[in-house]
N, C-alpha and C positions, 0 to 999 in steps of 0.2 A: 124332087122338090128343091129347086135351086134357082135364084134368082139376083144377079147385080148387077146394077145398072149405073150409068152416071146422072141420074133424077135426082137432085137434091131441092130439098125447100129450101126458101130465102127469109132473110130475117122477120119480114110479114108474117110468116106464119107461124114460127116460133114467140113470137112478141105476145098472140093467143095462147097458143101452147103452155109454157109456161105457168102463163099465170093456175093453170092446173095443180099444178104444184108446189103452190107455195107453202101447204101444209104437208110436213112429213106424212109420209103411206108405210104400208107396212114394209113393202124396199127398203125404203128409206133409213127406218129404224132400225131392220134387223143387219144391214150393211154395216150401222152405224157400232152395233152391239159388236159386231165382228172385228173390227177396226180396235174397237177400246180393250179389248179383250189380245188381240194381236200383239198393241205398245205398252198393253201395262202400265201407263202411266211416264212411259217415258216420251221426252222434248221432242219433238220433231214435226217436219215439214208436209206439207200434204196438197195435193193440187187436186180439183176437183172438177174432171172434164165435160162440158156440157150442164155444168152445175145450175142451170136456169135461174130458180130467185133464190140457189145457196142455203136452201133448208136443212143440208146437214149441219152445216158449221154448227148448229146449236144444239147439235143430239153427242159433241163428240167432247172428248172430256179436255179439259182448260190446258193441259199440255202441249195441243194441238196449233201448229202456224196455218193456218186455214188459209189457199188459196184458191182462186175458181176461176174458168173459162167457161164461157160463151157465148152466141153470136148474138143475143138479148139480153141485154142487164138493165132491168128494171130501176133499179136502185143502187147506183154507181158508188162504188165502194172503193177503199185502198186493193183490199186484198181480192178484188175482181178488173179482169180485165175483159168488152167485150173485144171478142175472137173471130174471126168464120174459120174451123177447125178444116172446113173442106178445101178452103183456099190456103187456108196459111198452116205452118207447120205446128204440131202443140206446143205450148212452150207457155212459160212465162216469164216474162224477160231471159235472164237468164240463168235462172234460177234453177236447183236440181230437188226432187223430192225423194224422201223415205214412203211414199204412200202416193199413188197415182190411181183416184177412182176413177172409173167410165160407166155410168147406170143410165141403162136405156137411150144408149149410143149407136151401138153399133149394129141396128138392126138399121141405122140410116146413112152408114158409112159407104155402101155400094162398093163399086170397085177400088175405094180408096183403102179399104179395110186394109192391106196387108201393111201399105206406107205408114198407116196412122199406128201398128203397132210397132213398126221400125221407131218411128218419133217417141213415142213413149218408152221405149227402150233407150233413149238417147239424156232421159230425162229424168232418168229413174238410177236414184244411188248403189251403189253394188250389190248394198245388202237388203235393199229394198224391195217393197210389193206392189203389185198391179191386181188391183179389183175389178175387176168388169162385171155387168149382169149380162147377160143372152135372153132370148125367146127362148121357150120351147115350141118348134115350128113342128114337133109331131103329135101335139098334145090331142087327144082322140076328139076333141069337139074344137082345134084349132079354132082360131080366129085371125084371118092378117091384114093389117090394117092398109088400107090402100099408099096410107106414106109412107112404108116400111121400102126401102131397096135393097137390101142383104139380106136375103130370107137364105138359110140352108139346116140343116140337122145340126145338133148339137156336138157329134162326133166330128163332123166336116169341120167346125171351127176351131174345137180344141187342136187339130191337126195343123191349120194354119197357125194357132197360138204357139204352137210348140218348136216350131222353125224360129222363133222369137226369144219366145220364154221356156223356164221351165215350169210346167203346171202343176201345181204342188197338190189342190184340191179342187173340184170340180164339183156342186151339188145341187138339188133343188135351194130356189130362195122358199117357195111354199107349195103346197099341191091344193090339188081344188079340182072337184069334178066338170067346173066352167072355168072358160082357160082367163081367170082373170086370178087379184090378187086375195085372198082370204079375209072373209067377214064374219062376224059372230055366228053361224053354221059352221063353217070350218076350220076352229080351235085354234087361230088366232095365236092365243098363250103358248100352247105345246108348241106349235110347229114356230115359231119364237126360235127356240131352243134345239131346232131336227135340224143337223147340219150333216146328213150322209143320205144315198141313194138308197130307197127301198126295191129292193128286186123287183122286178114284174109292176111294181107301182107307177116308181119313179117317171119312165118312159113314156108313159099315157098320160098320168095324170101331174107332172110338173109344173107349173104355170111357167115357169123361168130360173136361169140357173146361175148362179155365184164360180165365177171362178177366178184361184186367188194363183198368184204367178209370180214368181222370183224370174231377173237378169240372167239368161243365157249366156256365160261370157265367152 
């Protein structure tokens, strides 16, 4: 089960996409709880890759220099630029972060995927973290969406991550016995709060996975 291609959507379809998510989901927030939880409150810089209409910047605590890229920006801001990530390199100006998010990225990265982690690596302060979410592409009632062009197992990617970075944690974002994100069936509130693999669970039943990455030097 492995699949990359050079298929990428263009700004048309992302300009729909998007607007999906202008309200935080449960990603969203529990990324966010991770993050505030991470800086404790202290100053720093944060860029927020493929950030669509930028629905964290208001889940993350006032400390935060909130930056965002991507190839649709609805609502042209300071602290957004739009991007095409596939064509151009990440960056923002030229600017360096403590905090380099990627949610629900890289499952449309295709063959760029290994470049795109090179670039974040390039952009990312010494003592700095990279967030990314993943699929889970073995989840026992999978689902893959026809846009998706980086499909592989979640061990295959940590492996390319780790030529990069060093992967400090690696876990479910939620489990669900349908491979989507949890709703008032699926305890919501606890799994909030589950930030480790359950044996025998995790595997099957992960919707998608968090993992949090320190500078290789």
């Amino acid at each position: 089960m492995q699949q990359a291609t050079d298929d990428f959507n263009k700004r048309e379809f992302w300009i729909h996409e998007n607007l999906l998510y202008a309200q935080p989901n449960f990603r969203l927030e529990k990324c966010a709880r991770l993050i505030n939880g991470l800086m404790q409150g202290r100053t720093y810089d944060l860029l927020d890759v493929g950030c669509g209409p930028a629905a964290l910047r208001r889940l993350l605590d006032s400390s935060i220099t909130y930056h965002g890229v991507d190839i649709a920006i609805h609502e042209p801001a300071p602290y957004l630029r739009e991007l095409d990530i596939v064509q151009n390199p990440i960056a923002f100006e030229a600017k360096h972060f403590d905090v380099v998010v990627a949610l629900g990225v890289f499952e449309y990265m295709g063959k760029q995927q290994d470049r795109k982690f090179g670039e974040i690596r390039e952009i990312l302060n010494a003592d700095g973290r990279f967030i990314m979410s993943y699929i889970n592409f073995r989840h026992y009632r999978r689902r893959i969406w026809p846009a998706y062009n980086n499909i592989q197992p979640i061990g295959d990617l940590l492996q390319s991550l780790a030529k990069v970075f060093r992967v400090e944690r690696c876990f479910p974002v939620s489990h669900h016995w349908r491979h989507k994100q949890p709703g008032r069936n699926a305890l919501p509130a606890v799994q909030m709060h589950l930030n480790w693999n359950i044996p025998l669970v995790s595997p099957w039943l992960a919707v998608e996975y968090f993992c949090v990455c320190t500078r290789r030097n």
